[in-house]
Phi, psi and omega in degrees: 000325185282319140350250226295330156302308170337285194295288234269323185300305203285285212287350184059171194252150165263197170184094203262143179174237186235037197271008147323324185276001162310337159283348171249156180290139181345283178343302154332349229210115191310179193284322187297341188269338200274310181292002184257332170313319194303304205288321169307309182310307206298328177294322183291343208256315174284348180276327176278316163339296162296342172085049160258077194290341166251121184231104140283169192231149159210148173338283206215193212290313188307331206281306203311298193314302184297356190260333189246010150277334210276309213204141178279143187223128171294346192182154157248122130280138178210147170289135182308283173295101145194205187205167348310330204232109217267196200284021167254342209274336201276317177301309180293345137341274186320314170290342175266338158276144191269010176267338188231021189278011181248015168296120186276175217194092136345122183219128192256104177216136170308344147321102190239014174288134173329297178329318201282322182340290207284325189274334176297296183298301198298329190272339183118015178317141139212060160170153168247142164226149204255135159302153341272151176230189186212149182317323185288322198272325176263019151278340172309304195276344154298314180291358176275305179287324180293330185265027146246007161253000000 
């Protein structure tokens, strides 16, 4: 497992969401934008925490996709909900290329129905985290995904 956290330290993380809005200030910002800024920091600030010294961002799923043909990535975090492409339509993507299926790919949502679970794992996810989460629960669910790829 430290093997594989090691490597994941080296290949660095994407972190997919609305994180375009990062350059402007909150305030600014509709509530759905604001709470998606939040949550891109509050993830890179547990991911730098964690000694994950490179967290790259992309919008959305298209932005994601094209950032991980560019460049190898040890892990994706992604937001379920977001457009044009959202974080399911972008796992399921991932898995039909042979350059990116065997990246694992975090998938986030406020959804805590069994189903949304089952359509994640069933697309190949490997790990879901439900909003709101705290730093202990997504290093669990990173460690989840590194010891099942």
């Amino acid at each position: 497992m430290l093997h594989r956290l090691r490597s994941l330290c080296v290949l660095g993380v994407l972190v997919v969401g609305l994180s375009a809005c990062a350059n402007h200030a909150p305030p600014t910002l509709s509530p759905q934008a604001a709470a998606a800024w939040y949550g891109t920091r509050i993830i890179q600030n547990l991911l730098k925490q964690a000694g994950f010294a490179e967290v790259d961002e992309a919008s959305d799923g298209e932005e994601a996709i094209a950032k991980m043909r560019a460049k190898k990535y040890g892990l994706v975090i992604s937001d379920w909900h977001m457009a044009p492409v959202d974080g399911l339509e972008l796992l399921k993507q991932a898995k039909a290329d042979d350059q990116l299926k065997e990246t694992p790919i975090i998938l986030i949502s406020a959804e805590a129905a069994p189903e949304c679970l089952n359509t994640a794992k069933t697309a190949g996810a490997a790990g879901y985290v439900v909003k709101p989460f705290d730093a202990h629960t997504l290093r669990a669910r990173i460690e989840g995904a590194l010891r099942a790829a």
